[in-house]
C-alpha positions, 0 to 999 in steps of 0.5 A: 500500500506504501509502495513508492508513491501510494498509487495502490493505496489510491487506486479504487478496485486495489483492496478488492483486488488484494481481498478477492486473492486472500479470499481466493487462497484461504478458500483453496487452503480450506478446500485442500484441507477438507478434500484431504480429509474426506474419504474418496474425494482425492484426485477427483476429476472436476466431472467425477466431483460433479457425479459424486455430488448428484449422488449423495445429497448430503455431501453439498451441504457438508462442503458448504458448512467447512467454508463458515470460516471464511470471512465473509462468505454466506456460511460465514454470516449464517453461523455467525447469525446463529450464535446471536440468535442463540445468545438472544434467546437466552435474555430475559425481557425483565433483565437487561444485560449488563456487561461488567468488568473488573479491570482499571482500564476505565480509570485512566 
């Protein structure tokens, strides 16, 4: 971004561009990981991935729930709305939450 004279940090499509390639790469890592884990989808062809996902109905959303830890994907935010939705189930409407904290940071 401080490259020279700034021209990428002026640039308007440059951190999408940035974002978009570690998007890119976190999701092939995840992807490398998740196909060297499951049983039998190693070196699969692109058509007998396809054949494979025909087949078993529950092989779809198992693949879409491994990529809930990519930031900023669907799956990422469902899971993410989950947890405040669990949370929020949990608040008594007689109690209002209260967040407390014994630390001396709020003394300086």
């Amino acid at each position: 971004m401080r490259f020279r004279d700034g021209k990428f940090a002026q640039h308007p499509r440059w951190r999408l561009f940035a974002f978009n390639i570690q998007m890119r790469r976190k999701a092939n890592s995840s992807a490398h990981f998740y196909v060297s884990k499951a049983l039998g989808l190693e070196g699969m062809t692109r058509k007998e991935l396809t054949d494979a996902l025909l087949a078993d109905q529950g092989l779809l959303p198992y693949i879409v729930r491994q990529g809930s830890q990519l930031t900023g994907t669907r799956p990422f935010w469902k899971n993410k709305s989950n947890s405040l939705q669990a949370q929020a189930c949990f608040l008594s409407p007689y109690t209002s939450p209260v967040f407390v904290t014994f630390s001396a940071a709020g003394m300086q």
